[in-house]
Residue frames as a rotation matrix with the C-alpha (Angstrom) as fourth column:
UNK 1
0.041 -0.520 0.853 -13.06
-0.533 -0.734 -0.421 -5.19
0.845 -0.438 -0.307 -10.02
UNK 2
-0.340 -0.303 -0.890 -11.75
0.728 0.514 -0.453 -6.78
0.595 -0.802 0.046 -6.32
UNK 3
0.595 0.650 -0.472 -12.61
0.779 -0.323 0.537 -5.35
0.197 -0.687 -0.699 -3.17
UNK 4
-0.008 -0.348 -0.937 -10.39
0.495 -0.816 0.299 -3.05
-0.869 -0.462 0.179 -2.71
UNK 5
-0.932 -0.049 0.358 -10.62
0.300 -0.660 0.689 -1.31
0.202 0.750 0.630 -6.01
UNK 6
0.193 0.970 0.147 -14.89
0.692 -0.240 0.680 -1.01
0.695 -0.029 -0.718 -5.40
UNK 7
0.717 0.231 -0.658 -14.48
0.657 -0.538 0.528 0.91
-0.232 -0.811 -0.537 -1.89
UNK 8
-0.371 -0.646 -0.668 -11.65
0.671 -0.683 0.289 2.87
-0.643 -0.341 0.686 -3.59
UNK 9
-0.892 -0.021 0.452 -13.44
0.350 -0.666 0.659 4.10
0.287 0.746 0.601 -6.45
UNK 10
0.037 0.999 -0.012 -16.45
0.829 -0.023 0.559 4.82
0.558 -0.031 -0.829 -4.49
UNK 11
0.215 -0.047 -0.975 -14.59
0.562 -0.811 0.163 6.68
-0.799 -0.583 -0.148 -1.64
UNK 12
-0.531 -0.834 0.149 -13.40
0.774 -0.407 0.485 8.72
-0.344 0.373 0.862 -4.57
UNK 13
-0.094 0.832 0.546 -16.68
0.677 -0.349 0.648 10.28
0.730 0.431 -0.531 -4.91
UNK 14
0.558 0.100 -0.824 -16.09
0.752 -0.481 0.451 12.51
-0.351 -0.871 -0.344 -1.69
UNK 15
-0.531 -0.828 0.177 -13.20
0.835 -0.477 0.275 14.58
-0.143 0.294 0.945 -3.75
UNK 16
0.404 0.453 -0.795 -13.90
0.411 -0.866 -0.285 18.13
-0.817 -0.211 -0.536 -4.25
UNK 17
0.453 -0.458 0.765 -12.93
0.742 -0.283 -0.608 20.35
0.495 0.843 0.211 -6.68
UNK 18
0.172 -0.434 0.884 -10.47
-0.272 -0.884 -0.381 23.06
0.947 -0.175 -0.270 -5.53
UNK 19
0.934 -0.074 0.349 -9.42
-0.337 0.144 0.930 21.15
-0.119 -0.987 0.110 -2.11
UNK 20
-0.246 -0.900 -0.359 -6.19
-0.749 0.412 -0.519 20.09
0.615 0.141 -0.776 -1.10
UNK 21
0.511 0.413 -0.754 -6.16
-0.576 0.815 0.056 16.50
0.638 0.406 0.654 -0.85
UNK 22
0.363 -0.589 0.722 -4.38
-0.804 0.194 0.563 13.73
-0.471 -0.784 -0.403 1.77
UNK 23
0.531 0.175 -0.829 -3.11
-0.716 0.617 -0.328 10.54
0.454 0.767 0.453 -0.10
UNK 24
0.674 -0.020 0.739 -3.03
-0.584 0.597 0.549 7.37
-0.452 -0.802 0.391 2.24
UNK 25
-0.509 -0.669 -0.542 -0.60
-0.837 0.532 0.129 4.15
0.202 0.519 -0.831 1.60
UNK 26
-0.580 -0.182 0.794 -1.08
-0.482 0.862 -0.155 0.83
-0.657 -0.473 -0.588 0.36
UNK 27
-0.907 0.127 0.401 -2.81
0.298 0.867 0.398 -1.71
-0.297 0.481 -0.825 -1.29
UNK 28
0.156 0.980 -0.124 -5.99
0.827 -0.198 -0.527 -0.20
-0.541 -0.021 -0.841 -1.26
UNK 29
0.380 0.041 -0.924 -5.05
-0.145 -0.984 -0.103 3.48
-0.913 0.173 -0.368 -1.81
UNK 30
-0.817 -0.539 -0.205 -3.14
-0.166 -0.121 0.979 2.19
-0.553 0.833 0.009 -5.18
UNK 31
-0.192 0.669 0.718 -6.65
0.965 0.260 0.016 1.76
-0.177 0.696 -0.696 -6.67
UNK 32
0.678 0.575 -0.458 -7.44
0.532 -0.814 -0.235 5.63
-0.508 -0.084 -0.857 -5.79
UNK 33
-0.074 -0.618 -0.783 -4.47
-0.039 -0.783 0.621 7.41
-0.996 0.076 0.034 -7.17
UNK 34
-0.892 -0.238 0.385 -5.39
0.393 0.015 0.919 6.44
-0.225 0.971 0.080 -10.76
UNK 35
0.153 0.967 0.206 -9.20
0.981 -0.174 0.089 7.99
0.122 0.189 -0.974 -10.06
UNK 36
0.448 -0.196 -0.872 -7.54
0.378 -0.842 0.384 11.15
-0.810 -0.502 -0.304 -8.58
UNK 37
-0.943 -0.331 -0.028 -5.30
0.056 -0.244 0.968 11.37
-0.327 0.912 0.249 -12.05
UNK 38
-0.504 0.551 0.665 -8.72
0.857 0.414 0.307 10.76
-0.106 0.724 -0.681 -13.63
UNK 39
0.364 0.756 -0.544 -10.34
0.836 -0.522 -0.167 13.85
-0.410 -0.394 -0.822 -11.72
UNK 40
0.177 -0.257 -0.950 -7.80
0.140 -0.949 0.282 16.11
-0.974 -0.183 -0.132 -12.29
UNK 41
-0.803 -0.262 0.535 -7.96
0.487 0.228 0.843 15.52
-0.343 0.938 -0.056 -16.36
UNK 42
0.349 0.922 0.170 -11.47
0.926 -0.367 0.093 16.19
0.148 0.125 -0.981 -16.06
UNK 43
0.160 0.168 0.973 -10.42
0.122 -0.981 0.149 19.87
0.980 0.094 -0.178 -14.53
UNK 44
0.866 0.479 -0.146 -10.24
0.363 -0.399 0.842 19.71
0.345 -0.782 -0.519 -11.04
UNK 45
0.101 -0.737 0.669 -7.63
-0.308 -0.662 -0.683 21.60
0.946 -0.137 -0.294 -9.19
UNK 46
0.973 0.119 -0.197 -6.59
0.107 0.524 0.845 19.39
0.203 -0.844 0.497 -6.46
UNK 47
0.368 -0.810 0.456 -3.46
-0.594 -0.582 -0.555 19.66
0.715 -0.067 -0.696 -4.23
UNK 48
0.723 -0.091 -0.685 -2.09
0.170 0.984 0.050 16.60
0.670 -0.153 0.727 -2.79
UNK 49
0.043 -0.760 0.648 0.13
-0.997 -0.077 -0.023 15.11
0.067 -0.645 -0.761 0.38
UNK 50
0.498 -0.270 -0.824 1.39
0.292 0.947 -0.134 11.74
0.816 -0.173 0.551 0.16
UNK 51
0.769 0.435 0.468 1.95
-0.584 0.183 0.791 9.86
0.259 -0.882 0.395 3.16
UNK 52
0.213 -0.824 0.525 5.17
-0.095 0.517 0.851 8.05
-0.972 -0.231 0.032 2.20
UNK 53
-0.446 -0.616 -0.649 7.67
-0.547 -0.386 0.742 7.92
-0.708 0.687 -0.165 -0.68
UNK 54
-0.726 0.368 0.581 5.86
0.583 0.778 0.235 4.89
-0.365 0.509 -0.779 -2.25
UNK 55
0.308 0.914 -0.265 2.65
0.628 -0.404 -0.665 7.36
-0.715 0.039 -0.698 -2.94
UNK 56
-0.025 -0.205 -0.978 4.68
-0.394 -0.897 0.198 10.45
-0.919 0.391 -0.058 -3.73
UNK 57
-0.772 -0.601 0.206 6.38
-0.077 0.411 0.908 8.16
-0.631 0.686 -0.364 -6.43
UNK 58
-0.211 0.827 0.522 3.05
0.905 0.367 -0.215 6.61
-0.369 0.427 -0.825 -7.97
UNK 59
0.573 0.683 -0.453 1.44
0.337 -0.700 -0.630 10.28
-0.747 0.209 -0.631 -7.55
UNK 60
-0.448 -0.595 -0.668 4.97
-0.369 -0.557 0.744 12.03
-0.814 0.580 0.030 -9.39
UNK 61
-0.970 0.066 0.233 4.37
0.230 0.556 0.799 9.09
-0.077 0.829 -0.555 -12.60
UNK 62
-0.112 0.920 0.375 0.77
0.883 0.265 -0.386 9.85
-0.455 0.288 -0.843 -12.48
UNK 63
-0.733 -0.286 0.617 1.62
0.374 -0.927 0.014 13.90
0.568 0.241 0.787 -12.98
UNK 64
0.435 0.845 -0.310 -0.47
0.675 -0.079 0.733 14.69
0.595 -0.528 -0.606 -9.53
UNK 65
-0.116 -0.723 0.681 0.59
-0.170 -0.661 -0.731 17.90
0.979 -0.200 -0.046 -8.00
UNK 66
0.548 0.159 -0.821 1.68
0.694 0.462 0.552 17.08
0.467 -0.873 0.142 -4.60
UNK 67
0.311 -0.286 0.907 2.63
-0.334 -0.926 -0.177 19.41
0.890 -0.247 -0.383 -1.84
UNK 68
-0.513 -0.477 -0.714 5.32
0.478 0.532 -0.699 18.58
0.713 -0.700 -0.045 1.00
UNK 69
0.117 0.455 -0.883 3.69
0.978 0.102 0.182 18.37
0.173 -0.885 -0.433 4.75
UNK 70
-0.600 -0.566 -0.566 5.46
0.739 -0.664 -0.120 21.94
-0.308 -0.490 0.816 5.28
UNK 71
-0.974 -0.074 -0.216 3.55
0.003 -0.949 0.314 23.93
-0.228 0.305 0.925 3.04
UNK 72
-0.217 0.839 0.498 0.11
-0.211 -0.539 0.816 23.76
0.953 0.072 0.294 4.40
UNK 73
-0.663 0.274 0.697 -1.94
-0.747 -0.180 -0.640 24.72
-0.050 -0.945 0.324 7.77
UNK 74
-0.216 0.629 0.747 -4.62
-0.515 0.576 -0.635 22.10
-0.829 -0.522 0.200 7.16
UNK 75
-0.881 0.458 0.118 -6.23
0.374 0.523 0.766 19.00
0.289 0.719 -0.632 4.59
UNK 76
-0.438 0.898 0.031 -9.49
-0.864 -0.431 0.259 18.94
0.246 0.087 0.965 3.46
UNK 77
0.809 0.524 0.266 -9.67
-0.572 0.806 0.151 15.53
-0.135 -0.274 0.952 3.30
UNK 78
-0.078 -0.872 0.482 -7.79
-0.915 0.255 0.314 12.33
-0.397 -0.417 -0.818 3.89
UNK 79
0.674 0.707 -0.216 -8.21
-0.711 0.699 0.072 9.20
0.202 0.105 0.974 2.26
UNK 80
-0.378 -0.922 -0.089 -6.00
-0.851 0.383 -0.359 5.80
0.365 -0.060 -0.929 3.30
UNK 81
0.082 0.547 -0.833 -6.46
-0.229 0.824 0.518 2.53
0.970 0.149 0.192 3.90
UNK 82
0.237 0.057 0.970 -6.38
-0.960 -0.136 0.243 0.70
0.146 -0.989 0.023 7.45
UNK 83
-0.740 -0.536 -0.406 -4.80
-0.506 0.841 -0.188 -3.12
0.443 0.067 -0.894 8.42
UNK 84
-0.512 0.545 -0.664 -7.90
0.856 0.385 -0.345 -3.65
0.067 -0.745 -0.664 11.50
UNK 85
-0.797 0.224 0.561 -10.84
-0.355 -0.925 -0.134 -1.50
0.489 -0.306 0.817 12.40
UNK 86
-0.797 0.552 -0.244 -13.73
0.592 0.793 -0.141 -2.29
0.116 -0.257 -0.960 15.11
UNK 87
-0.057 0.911 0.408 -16.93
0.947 -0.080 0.311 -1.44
0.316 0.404 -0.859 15.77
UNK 88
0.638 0.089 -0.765 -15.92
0.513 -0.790 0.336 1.84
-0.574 -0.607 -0.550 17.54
UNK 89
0.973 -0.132 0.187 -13.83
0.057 -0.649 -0.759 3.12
0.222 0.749 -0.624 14.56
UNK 90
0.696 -0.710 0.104 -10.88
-0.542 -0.426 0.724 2.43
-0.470 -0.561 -0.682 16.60
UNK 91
0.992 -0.114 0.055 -7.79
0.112 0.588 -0.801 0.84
0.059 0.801 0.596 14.10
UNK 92
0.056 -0.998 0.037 -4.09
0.053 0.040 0.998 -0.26
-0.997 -0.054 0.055 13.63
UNK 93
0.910 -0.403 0.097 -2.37
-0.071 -0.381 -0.922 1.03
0.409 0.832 -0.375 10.33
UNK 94
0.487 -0.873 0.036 1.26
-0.663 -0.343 0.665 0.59
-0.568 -0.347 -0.746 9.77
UNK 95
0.605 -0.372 0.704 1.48
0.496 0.868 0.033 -2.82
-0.623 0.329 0.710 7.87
UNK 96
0.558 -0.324 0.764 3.21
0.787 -0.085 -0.611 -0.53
0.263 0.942 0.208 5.49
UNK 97
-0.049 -0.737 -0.674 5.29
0.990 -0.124 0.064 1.22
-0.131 -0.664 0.736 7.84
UNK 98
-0.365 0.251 0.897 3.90
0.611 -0.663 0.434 4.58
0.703 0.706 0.089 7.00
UNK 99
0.323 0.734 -0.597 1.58
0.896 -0.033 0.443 5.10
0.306 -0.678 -0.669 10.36
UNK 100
-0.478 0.106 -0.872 3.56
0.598 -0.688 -0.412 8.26
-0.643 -0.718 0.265 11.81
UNK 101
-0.872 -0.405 -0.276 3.09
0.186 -0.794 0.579 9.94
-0.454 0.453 0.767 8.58
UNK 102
-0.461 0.843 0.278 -0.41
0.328 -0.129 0.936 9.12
0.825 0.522 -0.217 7.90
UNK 103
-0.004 0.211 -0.977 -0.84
0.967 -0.250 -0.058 10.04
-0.256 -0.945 -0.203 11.98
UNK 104
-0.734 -0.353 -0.580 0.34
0.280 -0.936 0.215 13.70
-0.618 -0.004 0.786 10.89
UNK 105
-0.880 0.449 0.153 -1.23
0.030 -0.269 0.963 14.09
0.473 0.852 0.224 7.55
UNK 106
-0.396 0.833 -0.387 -4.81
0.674 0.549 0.494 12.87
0.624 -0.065 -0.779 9.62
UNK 107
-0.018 0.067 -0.998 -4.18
0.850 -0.524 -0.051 15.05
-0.527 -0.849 -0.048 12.49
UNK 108
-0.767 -0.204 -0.609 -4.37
0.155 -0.979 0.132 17.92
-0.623 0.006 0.782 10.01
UNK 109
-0.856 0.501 0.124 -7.78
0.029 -0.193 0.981 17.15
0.515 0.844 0.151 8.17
UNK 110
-0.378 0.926 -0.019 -11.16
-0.916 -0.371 0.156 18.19
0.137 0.076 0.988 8.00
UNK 111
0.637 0.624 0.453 -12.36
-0.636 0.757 -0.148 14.80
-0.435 -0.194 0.879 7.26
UNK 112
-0.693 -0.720 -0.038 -10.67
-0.702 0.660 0.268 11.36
-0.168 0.212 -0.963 6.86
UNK 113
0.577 0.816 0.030 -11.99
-0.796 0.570 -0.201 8.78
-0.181 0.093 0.979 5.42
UNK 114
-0.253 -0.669 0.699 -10.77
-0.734 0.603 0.312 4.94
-0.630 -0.434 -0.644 5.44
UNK 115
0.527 0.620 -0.582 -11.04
-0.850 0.369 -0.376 2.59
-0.018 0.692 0.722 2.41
UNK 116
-0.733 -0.252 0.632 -10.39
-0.408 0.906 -0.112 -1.41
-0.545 -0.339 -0.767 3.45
UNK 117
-0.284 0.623 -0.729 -11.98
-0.399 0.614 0.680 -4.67
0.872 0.484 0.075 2.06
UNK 118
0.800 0.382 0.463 -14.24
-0.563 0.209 0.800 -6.42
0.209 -0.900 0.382 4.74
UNK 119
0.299 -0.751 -0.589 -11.43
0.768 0.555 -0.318 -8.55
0.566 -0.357 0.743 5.84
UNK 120
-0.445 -0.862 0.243 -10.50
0.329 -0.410 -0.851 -5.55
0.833 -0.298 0.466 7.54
UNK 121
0.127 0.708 0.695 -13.59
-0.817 -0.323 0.478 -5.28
0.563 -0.628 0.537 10.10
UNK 122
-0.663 -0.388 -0.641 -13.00
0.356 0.590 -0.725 -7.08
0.659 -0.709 -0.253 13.51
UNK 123
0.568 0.764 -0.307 -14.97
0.512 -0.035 0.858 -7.32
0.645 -0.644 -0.411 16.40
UNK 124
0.994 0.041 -0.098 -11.42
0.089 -0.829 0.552 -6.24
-0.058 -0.557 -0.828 18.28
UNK 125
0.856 -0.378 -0.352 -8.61
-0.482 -0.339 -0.808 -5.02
0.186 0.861 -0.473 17.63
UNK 126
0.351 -0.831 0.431 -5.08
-0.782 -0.007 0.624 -7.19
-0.515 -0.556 -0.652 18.18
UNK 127
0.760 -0.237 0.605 -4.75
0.462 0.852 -0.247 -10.33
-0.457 0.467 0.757 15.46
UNK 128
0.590 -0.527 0.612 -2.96
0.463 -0.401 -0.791 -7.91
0.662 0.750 0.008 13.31
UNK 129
-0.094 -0.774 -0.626 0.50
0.980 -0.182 0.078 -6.93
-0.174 -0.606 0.776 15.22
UNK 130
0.909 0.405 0.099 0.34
0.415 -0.857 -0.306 -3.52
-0.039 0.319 -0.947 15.92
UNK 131
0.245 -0.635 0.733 3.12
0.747 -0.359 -0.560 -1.37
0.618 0.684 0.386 14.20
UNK 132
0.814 -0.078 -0.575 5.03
0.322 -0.763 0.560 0.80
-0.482 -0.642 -0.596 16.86
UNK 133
0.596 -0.652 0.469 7.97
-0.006 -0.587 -0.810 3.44
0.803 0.480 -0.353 15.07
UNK 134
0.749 -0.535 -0.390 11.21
0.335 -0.201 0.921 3.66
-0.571 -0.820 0.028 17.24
UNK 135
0.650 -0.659 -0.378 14.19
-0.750 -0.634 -0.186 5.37
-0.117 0.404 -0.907 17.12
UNK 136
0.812 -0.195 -0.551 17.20
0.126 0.979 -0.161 3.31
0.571 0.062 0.819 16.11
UNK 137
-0.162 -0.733 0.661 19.27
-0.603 -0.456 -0.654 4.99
0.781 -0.505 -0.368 19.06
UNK 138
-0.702 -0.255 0.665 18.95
-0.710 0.177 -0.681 2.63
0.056 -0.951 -0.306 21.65
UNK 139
0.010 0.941 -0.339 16.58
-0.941 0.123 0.314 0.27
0.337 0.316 0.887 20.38
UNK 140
-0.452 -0.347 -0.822 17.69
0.201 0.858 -0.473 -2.27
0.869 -0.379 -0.318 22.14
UNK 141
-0.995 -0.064 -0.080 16.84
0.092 -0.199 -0.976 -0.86
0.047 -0.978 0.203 25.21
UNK 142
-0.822 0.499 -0.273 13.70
-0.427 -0.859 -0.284 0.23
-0.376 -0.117 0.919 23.92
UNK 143
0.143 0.621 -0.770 12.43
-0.536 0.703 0.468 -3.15
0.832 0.346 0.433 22.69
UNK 144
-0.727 -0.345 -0.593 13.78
0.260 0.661 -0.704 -4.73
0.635 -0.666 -0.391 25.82
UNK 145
-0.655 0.693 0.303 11.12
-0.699 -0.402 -0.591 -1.73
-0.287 -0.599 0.747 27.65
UNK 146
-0.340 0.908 -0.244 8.41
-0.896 -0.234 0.377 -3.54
0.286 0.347 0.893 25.47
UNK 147
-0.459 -0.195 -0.867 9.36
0.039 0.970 -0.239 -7.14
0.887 -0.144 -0.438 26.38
UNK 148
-0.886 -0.129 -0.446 9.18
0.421 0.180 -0.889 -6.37
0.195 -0.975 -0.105 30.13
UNK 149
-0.386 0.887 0.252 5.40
-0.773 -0.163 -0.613 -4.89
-0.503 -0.431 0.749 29.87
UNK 150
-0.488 0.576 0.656 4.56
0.360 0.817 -0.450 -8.25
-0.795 0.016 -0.606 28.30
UNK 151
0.039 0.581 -0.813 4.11
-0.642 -0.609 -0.466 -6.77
-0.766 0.540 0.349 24.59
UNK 152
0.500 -0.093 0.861 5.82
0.467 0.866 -0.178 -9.15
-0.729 0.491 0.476 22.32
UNK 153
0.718 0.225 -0.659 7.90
-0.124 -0.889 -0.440 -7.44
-0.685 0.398 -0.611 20.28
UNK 154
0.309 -0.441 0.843 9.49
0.807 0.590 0.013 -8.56
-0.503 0.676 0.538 17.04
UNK 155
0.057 -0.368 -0.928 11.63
-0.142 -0.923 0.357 -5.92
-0.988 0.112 -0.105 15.24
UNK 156
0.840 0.542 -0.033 10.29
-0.095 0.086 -0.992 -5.63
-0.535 0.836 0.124 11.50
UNK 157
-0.312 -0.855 0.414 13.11
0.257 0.344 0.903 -7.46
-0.915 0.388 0.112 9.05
UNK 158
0.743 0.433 -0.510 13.33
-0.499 -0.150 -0.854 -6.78
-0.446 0.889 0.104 5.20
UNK 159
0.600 -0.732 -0.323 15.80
-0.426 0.049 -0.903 -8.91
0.677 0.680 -0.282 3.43
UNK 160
0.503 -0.672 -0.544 17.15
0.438 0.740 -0.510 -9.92
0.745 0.019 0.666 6.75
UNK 161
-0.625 -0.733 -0.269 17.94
0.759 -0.488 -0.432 -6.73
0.185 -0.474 0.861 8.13
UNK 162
-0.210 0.701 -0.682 15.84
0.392 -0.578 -0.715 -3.81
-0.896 -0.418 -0.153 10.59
UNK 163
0.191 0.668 0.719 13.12
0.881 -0.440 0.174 -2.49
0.433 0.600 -0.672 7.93
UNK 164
-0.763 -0.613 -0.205 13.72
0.627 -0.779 -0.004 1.19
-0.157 -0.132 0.979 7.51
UNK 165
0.373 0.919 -0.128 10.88
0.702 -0.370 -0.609 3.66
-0.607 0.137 -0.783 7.50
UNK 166
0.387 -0.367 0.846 10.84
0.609 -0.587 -0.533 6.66
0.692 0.722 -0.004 5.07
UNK 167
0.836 -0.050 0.547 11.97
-0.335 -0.835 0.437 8.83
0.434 -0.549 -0.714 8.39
UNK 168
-0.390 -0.920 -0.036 15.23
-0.486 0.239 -0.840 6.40
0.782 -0.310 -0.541 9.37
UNK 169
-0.280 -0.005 0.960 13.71
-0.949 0.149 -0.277 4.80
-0.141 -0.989 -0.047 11.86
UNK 170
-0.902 0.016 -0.431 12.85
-0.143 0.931 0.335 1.21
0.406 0.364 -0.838 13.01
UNK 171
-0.135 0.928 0.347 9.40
-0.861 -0.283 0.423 -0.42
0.491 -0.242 0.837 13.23
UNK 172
-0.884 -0.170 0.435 8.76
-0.445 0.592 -0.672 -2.90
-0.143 -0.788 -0.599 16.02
UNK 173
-0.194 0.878 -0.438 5.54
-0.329 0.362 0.872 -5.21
0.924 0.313 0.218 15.53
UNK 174
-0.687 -0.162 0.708 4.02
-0.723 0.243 -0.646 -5.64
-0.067 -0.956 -0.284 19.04
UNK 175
-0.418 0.666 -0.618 1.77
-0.005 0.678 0.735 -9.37
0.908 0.310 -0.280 18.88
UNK 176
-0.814 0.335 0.475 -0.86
-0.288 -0.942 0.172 -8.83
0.505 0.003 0.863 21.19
UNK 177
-0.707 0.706 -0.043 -3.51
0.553 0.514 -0.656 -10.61
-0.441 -0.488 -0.753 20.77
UNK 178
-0.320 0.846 0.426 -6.91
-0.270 -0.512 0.815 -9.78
0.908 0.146 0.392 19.75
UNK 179
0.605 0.796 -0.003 -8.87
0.354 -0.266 0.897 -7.97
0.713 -0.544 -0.443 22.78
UNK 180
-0.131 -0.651 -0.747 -6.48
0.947 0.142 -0.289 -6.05
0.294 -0.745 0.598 24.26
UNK 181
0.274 0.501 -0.821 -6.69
0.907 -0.418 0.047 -3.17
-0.320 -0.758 -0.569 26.36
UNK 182
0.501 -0.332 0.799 -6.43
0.489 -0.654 -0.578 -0.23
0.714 0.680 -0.165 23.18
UNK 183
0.732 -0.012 0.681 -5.96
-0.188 -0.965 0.185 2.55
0.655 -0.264 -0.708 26.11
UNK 184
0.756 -0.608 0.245 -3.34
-0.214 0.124 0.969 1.01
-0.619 -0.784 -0.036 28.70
UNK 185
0.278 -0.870 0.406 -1.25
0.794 0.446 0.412 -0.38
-0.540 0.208 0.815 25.73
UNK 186
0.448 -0.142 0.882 -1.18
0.519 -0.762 -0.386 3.36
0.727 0.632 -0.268 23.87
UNK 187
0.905 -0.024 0.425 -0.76
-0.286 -0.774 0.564 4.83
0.316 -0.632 -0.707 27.10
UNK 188
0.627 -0.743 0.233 2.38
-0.034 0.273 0.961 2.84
-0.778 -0.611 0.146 28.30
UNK 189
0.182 -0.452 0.873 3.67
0.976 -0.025 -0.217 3.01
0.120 0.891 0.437 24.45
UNK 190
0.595 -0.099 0.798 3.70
0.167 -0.956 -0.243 7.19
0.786 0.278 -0.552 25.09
UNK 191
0.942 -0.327 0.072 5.69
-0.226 -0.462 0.858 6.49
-0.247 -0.825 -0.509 28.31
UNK 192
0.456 -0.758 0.466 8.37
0.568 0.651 0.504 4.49
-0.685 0.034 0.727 26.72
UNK 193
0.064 -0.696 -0.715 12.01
-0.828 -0.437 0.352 6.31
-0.557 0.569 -0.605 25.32
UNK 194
-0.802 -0.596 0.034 12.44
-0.066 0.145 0.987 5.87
-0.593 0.790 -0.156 21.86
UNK 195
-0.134 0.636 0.760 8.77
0.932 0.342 -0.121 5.39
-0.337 0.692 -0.639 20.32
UNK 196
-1.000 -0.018 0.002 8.17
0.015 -0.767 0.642 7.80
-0.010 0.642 0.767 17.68
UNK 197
0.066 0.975 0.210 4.29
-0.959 0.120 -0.256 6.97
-0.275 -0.184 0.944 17.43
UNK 198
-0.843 0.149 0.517 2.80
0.214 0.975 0.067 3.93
-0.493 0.167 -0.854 17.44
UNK 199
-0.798 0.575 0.180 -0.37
0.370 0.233 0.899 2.49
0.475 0.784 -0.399 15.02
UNK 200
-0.287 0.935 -0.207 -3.49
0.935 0.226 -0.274 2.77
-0.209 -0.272 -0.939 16.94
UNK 201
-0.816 0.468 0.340 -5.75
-0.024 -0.615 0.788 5.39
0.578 0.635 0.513 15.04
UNK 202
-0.691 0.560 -0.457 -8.83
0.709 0.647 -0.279 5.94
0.139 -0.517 -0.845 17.21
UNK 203
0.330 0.881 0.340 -11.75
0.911 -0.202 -0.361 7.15
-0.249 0.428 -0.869 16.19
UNK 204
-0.491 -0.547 -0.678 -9.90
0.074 -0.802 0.593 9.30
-0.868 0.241 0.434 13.84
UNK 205
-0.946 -0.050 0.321 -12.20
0.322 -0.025 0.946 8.48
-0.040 0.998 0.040 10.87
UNK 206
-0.489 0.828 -0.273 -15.36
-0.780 -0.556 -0.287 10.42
-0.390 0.073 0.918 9.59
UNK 207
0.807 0.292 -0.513 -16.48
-0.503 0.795 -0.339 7.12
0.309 0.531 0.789 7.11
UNK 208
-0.543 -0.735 0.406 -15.17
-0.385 0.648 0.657 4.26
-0.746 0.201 -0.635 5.93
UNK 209
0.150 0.366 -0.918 -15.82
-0.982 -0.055 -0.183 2.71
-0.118 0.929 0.351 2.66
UNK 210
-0.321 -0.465 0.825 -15.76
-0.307 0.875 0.374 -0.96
-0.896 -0.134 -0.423 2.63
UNK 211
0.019 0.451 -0.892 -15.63
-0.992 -0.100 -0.072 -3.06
-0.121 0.887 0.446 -0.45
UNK 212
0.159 0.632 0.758 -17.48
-0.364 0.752 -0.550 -6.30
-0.918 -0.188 0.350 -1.07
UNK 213
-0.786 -0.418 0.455 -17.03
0.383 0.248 0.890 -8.36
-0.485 0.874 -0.035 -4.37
UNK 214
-0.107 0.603 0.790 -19.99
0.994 0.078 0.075 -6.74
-0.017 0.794 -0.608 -6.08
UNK 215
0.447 0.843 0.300 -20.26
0.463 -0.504 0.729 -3.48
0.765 -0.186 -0.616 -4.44
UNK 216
-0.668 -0.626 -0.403 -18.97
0.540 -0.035 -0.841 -0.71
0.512 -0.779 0.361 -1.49
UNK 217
0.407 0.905 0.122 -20.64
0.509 -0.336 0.792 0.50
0.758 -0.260 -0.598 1.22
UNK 218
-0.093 -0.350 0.932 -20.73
-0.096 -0.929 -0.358 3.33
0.991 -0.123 0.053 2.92
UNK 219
0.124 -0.069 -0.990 -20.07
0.979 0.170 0.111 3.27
0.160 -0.983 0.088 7.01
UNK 220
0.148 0.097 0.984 -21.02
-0.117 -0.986 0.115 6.81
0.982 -0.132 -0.134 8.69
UNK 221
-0.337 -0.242 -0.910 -18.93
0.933 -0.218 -0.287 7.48
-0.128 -0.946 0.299 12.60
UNK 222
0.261 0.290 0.921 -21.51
0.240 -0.943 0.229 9.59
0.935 0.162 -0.316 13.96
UNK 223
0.789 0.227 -0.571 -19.59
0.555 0.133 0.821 9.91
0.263 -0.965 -0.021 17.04
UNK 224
-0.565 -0.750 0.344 -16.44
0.824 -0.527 0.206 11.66
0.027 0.400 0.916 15.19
């Protein structure tokens, strides 16, 4: 097994029976969605949200019963992977252009947990470009806002042409730096028309699960 499969099939030991479930995107989380098929063979009665169409899809082929964002008040739990996380639990998520929807899905659980190989533990957060959603009304204008606070912003290409999120929208990549200032660049990202949400997760996880080539280990935020 690789590192991300170890820290997903460990975090999978947190599942419940009878809970409705969050399902994160990405590289990581595609190890968990075949342990979650595994659970619910055994018997359990689990009730799923995917986080983006790429999940749903997997979860549909896997025959996981998944329920749209509308038709519940709260998750039990969350699991999903992260791009950066430091020693304060604070993290960017978005390489996979997913971030508002795993922002929502998070903001309605009990507990979230975060499964990453150690490559994903930094001292602070900014090598990895952080992932800001915009609208594609005016996005000109609205990358031009990000230019002039001295963000760097590169509008996310696929083929050539503005990467589309599963919501229509476009995702800017702002290059940073590692050690920048998490709270002045979130705050001036919530003043600017047109961002939908930007990456930075902060101290939104209960755990994290990291996985190691032999082995994952468990990381408790007892400050959550």
């Amino acid at each position: 097994m690789n590192k991300k499969q170890n820290a997903a099939i460990q975090a999978a030991d947190f599942i419940k029976d009878n809970t409705v479930l969050g399902l994160g995107t990405g590289s990581t989380v595609f190890f968990l969605l075949p342990k979650v098929h595994e659970l619910i063979n055994k018997g359990y009665k689990l009730q799923c949200v995917a986080t983006s169409l790429s999940t749903e899809k997997i979860a549909e082929e896997l025959k996981i019963p998944l329920l749209s964002i509308d038709e519940v008040k709260s998750i039990d739990l969350v699991i999903d992977g992260v791009d950066e996380i430091d020693p304060n639990f604070n993290a960017i998520k978005g390489g996979g252009g997913a971030h508002f929807r795993e922002k929502l899905v998070a903001s309605l659980a009990k507990e979230v947990i975060w499964i990453m190989d150690e490559s994903k533990m930094v001292q602070s957060l900014g090598k990895f470009p952080l992932p800001v959603e915009i609208m594609k009304f005016g996005y000109i204008q609205t990358i031009s806002k990000m230019e002039e606070l001295g963000m760097h912003p590169k509008l996310r290409l696929k083929e050539g042409i503005p990467y589309l999120t599963d919501n229509g929208n476009y995702i800017v990549d702002l290059h940073l730096g590692a050690g920048f200032s998490i709270n002045e660049v979130e705050n001036a990202l919530n003043q600017i028309v047109g961002v939908v949400e930007n990456g930075l997760f902060l101290n939104t996880c209960n755990l994290i699960v990291v996985g190691f080539d032999d082995k994952a280990k468990i990381i408790y935020n007892h400050n959550k």
